[in-house]
C-alpha positions in Angstrom: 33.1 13.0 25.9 30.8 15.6 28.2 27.5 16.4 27.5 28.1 19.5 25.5 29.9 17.5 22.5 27.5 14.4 23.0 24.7 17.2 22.3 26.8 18.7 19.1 27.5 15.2 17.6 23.9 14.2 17.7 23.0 17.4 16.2 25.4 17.0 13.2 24.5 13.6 13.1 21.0 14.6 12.4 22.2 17.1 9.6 24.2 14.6 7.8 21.1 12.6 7.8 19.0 15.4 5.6 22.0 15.9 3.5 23.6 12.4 2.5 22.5 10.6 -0.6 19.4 9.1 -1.1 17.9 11.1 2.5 16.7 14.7 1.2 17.2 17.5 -1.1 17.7 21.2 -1.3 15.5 23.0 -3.7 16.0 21.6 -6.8 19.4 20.3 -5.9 19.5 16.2 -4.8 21.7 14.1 -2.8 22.0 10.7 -4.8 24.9 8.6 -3.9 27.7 10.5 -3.7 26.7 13.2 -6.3 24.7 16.4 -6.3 22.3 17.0 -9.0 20.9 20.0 -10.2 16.9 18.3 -11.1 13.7 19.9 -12.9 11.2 20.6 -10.3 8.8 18.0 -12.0 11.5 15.3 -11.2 12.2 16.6 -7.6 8.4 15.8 -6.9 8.2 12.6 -8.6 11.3 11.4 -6.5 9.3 12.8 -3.1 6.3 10.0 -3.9 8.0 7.3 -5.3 11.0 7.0 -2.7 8.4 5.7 0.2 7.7 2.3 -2.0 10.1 -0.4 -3.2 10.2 0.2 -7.2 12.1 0.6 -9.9 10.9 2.8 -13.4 12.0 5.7 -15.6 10.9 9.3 -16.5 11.1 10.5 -19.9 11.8 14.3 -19.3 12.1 16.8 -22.2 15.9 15.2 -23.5 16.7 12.7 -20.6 15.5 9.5 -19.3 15.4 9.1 -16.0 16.1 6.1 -14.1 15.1 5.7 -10.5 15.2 3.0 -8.4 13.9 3.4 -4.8 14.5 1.0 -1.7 11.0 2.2 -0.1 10.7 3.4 3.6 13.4 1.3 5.9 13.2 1.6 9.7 17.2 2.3 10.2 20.4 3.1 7.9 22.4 0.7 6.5 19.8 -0.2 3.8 21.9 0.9 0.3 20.7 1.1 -3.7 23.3 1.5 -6.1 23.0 1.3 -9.8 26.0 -0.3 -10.6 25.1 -0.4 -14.4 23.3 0.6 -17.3 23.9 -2.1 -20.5 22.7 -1.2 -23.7 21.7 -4.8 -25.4 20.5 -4.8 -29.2 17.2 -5.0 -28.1 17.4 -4.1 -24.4 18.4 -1.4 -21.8 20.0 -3.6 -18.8 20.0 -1.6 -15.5 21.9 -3.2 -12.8 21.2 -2.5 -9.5 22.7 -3.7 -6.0 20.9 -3.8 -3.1 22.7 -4.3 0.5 20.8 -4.4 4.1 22.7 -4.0 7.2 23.7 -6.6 9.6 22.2 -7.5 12.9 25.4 -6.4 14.5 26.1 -3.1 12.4 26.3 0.4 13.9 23.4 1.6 11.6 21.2 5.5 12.2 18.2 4.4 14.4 16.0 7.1 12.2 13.4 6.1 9.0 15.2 6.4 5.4 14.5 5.9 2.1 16.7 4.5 0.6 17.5 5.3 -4.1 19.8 5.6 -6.5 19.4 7.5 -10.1 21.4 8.0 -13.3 20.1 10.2 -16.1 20.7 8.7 -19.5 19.4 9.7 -23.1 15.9 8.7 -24.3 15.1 5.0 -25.6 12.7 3.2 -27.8 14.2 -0.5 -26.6 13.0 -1.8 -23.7 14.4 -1.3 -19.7 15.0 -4.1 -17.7 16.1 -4.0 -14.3 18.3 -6.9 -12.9 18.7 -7.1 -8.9 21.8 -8.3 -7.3 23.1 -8.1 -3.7 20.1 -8.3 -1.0 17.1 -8.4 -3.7 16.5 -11.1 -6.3 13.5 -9.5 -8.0 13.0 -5.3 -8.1 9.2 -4.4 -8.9 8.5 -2.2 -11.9 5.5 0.0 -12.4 3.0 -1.5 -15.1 -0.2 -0.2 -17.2 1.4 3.5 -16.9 4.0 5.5 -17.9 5.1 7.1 -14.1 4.0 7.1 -10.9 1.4 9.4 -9.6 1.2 11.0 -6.4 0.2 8.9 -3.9 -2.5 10.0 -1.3 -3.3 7.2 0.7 -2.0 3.5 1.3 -0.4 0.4 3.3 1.8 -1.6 2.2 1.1 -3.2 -1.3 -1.5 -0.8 -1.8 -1.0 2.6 -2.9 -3.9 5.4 -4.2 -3.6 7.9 -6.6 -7.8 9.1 -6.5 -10.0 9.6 -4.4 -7.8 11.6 -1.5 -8.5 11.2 2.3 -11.5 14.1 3.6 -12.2 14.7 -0.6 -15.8 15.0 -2.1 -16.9 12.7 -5.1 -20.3 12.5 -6.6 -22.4 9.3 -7.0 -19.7 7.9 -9.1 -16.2 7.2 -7.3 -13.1 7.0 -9.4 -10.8 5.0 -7.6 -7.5 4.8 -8.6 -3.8 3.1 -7.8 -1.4 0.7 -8.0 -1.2 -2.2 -6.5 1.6 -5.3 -5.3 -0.4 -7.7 -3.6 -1.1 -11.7 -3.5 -2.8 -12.6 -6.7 -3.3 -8.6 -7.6 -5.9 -8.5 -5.5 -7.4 -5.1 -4.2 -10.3 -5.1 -2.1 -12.7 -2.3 -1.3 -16.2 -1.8 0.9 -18.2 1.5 1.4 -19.3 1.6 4.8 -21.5 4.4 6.4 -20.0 6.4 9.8 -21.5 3.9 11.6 -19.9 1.1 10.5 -22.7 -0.1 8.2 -21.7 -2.0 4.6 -23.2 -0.3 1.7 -21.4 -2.3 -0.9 -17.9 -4.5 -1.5 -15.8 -5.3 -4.8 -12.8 -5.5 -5.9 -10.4 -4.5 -8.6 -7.1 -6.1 -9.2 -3.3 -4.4 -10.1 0.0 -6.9 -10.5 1.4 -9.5 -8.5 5.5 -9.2 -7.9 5.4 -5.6 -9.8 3.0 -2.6 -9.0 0.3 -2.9 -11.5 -2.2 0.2 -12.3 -5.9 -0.5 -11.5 -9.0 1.8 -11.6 -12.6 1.2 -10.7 -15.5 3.5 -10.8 -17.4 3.0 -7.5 -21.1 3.5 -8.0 -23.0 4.5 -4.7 -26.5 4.0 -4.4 -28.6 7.1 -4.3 -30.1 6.3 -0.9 -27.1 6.8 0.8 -25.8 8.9 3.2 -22.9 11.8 2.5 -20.7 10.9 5.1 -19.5 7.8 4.0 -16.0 5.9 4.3 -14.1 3.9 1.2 -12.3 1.0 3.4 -9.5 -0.8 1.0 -7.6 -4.0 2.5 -6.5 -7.4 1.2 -6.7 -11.1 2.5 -4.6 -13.3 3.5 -3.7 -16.3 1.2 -2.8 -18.3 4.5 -6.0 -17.8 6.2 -8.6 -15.6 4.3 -8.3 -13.1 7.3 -8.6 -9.4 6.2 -5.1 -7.6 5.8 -3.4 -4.1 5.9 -6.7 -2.4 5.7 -7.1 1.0 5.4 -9.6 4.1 5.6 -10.6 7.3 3.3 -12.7 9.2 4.4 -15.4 10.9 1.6 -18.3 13.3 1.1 -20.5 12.3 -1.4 -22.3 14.8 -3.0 
């Protein structure tokens, strides 16, 4: 193969990426395995900040429920969702969903995806439950709210809805999320620019699932504007601080 079609391939390679289920959308139209879907803008977004985090929930919109299940942000290809069925029980909605991982020795797309599947069924009362197969034993679920929010800031099993990076707050910080970490733990300290600790606490979401936490922040009137909200976790092996992270505020 010369250099010219090497150049081409990798170029249509990169399209197919954008275009194949689960990786992107056009407009209002999806890609979800296989199909294209013509979607209500309101769903297109919520799909945009829920596909970056392992979860599973639905989306009561005008007459449909929709049912999403996302595989979260994967380093390669090769990582699949499939919902493979929807049961309904007497007193239940089954959803059924198979989840693969490549191989060490697959030929898998060295470029980040993300990974979903969704089916659109009509409205329920009875209650969802999702039941992993394949790679997964357990798929999180969203708790203590309806749908996901978008998300402005996070690491791993920490995600925030409120307050965004670079925002201003008054004396009274509404700090809100969800949460997947050891115990349900989320831990939070306001620190000046310089590094000095104004205050620490700590809310808590859902173990296993991604539970909904808020906390109002109160900072003492003495302090500066400038200030930074730093969340992290720690470590059930060691107690050492873990995927901490930074927001940036102006207090007013």
């Amino acid at each position: 193969m010369n250099n010219k079609n090497k150049i081409l391939l990798i170029i249509l390679t990169i399209i197919t990426l954008i275009t194949v289920p689960g990786y992107g959308d056009n407009g209002n139209q999806v890609h979800i395995n296989g199909g294209l879907l013509q979607l209500p803008n309101e769903i297109v977004e919520w799909i945009e900040y829920s596909k970056e985090i392992f979860i599973a929930q639905t989306y009561e919109y005008e007459d449909d429920l929709y049912v999403f299940v996302s595989y979260g942000e994967k380093p390669t290809g090769g990582y699949t969702v499939e919902i493979t069925d929807i049961d309904e029980k007497s007193d239940a909605l089954e959803v059924v969903v198979n989840f693969t991982q490549p191989n060490p020795d697959d030929n898998v797309t060295h470029a980040i995806t993300y990974p979903y599947d969704m089916k659109v069924v009509e409205p329920t009362d009875k209650e969802i439950i999702f039941i992993a197969e394949g790679s997964e034993s357990y798929v999180p679920t969203l708790l203590y709210i309806d749908k996901l929010e978008p998300i402005v800031a996070g690491k791993k099993g920490i995600m925030v809805f409120e307050p965004a990076p670079e925002s201003e707050t008054g004396k009274s910080i509404n700090f809100r999320g969800i949460a997947n970490t050891f115990e349900g733990t989320v831990n939070y300290r306001i620190e000046t620019l310089v590094g000095d600790e104004l205050l620490e606490g700590y809310t808590t979401g859902a173990m296993m699932d991604w539970g909904y936490f808020e906390e109002n922040i109160e900072i003492p009137n003495d302090a500066p504007s400038e200030l930074s909200l730093i969340i992290f976790t720690y470590s059930a092996k060691d107690g050492s601080v873990e995927d901490e992270f930074e927001i940036p505020l102006t207090v007013k």
